[in-house]
C-alpha positions as CSV (number, residue, x, y, z in Angstrom):
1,X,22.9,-7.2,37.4
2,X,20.6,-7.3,41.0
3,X,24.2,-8.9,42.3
4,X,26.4,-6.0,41.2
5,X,23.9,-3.3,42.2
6,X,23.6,-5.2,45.8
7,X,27.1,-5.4,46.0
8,X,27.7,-1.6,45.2
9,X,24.9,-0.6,47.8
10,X,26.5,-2.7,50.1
11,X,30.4,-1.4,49.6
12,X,29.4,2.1,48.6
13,X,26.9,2.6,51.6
14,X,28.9,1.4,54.1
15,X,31.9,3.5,53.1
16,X,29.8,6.3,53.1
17,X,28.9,6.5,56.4
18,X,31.2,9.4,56.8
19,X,29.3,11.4,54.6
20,X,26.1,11.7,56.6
21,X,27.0,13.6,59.6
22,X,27.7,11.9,62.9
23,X,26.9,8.5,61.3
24,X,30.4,7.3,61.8
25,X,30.2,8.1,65.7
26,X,26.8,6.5,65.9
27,X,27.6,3.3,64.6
28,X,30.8,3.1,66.8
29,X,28.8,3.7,69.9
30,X,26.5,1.4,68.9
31,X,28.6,-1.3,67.8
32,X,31.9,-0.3,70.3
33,X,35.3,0.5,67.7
34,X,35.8,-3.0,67.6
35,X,32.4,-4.2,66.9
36,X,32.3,-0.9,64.0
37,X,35.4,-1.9,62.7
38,X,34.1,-6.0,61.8
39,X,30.6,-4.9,61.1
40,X,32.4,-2.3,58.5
41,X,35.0,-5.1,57.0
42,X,32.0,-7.9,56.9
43,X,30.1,-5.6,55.2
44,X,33.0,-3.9,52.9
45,X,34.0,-7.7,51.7
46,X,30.8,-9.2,51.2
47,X,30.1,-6.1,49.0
48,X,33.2,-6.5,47.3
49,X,32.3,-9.9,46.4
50,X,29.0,-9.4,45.4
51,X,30.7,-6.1,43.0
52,X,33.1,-9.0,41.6
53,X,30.1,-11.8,41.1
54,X,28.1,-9.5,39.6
55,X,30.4,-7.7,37.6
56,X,31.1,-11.5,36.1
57,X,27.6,-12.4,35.6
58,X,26.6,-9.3,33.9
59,X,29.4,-9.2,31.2
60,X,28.8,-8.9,28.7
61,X,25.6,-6.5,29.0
62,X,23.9,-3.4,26.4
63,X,26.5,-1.5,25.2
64,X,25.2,2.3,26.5
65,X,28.3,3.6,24.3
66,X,31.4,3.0,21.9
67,X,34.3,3.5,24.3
68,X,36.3,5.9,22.4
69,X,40.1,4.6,21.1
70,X,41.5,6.8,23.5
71,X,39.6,5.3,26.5
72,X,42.2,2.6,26.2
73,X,44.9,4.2,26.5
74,X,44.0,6.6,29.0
75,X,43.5,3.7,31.6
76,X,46.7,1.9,30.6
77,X,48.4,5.8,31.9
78,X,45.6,6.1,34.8
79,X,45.7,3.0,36.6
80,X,49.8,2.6,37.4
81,X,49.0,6.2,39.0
82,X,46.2,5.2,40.4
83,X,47.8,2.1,42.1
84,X,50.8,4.7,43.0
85,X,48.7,6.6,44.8
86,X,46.8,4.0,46.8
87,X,50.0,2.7,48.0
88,X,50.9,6.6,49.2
89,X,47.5,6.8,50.6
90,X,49.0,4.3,52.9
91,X,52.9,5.4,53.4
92,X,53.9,8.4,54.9
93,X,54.9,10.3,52.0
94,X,55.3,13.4,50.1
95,X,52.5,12.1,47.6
96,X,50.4,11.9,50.4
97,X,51.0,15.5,51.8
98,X,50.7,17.0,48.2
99,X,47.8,15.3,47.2
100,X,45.8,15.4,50.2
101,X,43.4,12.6,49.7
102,X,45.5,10.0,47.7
103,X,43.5,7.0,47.9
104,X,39.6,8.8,46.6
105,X,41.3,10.4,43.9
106,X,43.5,7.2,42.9
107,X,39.5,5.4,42.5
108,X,38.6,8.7,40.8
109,X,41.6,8.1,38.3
110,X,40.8,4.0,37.7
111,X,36.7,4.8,37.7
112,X,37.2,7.2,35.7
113,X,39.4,5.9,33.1
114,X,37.6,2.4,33.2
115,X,34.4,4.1,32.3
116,X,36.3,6.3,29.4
117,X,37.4,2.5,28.1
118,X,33.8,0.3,28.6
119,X,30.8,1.4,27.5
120,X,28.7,-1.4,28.5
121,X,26.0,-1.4,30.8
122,X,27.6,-3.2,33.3
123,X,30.8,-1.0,33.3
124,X,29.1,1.9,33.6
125,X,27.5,1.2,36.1
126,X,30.4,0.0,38.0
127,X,32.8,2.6,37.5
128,X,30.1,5.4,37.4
129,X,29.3,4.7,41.2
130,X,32.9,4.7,42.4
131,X,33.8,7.6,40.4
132,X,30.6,9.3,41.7
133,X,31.6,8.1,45.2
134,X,35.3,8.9,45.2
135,X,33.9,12.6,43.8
136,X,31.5,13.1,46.3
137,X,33.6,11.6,49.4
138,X,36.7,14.0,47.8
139,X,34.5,17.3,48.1
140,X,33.2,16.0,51.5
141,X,36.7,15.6,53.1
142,X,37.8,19.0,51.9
143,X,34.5,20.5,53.5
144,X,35.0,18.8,56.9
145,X,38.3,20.0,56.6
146,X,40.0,17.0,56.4
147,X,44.3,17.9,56.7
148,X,46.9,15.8,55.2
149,X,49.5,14.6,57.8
150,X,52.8,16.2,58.3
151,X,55.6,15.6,55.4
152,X,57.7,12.9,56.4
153,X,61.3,13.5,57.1
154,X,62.8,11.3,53.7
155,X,61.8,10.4,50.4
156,X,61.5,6.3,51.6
157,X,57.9,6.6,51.3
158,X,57.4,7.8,48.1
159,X,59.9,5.8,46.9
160,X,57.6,2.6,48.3
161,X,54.3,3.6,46.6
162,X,56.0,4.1,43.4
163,X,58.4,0.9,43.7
164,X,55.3,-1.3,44.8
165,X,52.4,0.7,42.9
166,X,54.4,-0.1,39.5
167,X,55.1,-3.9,40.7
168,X,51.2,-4.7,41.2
169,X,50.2,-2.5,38.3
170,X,52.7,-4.7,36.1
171,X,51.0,-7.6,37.5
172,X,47.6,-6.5,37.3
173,X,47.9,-6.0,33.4
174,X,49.8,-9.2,33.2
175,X,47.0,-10.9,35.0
176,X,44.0,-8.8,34.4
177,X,42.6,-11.5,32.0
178,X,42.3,-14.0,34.2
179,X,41.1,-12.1,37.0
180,X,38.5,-10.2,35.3
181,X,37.9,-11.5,31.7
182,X,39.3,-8.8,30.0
183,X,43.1,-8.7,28.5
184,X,45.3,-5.9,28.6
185,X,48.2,-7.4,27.3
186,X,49.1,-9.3,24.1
């Protein structure tokens, strides 16, 4: 578990340097933007794979709960939407302009449904933190004032996420198993 929490301290801290204020333009004049922006990735993936290593080394852990039947379910709805609205986090679309702040509450929706489906130790503790994180980062951005971009002229983008977020959602439940021990499918 000390690999998983290091992991989440690691990946959760460093993306929320935005939340304590002026912390984002400290580090970049300390670091330049370019030095920021490798410090920020080294950090983000070494957390990541800590999160993953961890994750794999504490399963299975306590159960805290009996993930209700519909906990299933709810993340075989939530994370296809989830995925959709990454991908529009990341297109200029109408999803992005309605939504504001696609990608935070696309890991609100898979956090959240993740922790409705596990209840053991591990799990909660994983999707707990991101869904706290993605909460708090979500109110945060609407405080500072944060502005979605202008609509784009077509419908192309939205057309993208929702093409591509149902392509690697179909593959995520086809592969989920082997990537993180757990089946969705069959």
């Amino acid at each position: 578990m000390i690999l998983l929490i290091t992991g989440l301290v690691l990946f959760m801290g460093i993306h929320s340097v935005r939340l304590v204020p002026g912390g984002r333009n400290a580090m970049i004049s300390g670091f330049g933007a370019g030095g920021y922006k490798v410090l920020y990735s080294l950090i983000s993936l070494t957390g990541l794979i800590l999160i993953i290593l961890g994750k794999i080394q504490a399963h299975p852990s306590t159960t805290v709960w009996l993930a209700p039947e519909w906990g299933r379910m709810a993340a075989l709805i939530a994370v296809p939407v989830s995925i959709i609205l990454l991908v529009a986090a990341y297109t200029p679309s109408h999803i992005r302009r309605f939504v504001q702040h696609p990608m935070l509450l696309a890991v609100m929706l898979w956090s959240g449904s993740h922790l409705a489906a596990n209840g053991e130790l591990s799990a909660v503790l994983l999707f707990g933190a991101f869904f706290l994180w993605s909460l708090v980062s979500m109110i945060a951005a609407f405080i500072r004032g944060d502005h979605p971009p202008k609509p784009p002229k077509g419908w192309g983008g939205d057309v993208v996420a929702i093409i591509i977020g149902v392509l690697i959602a179909t593959l995520l439940a086809r592969f989920h198993l082997y990537l993180f021990g757990v089946g969705i499918i069959g």
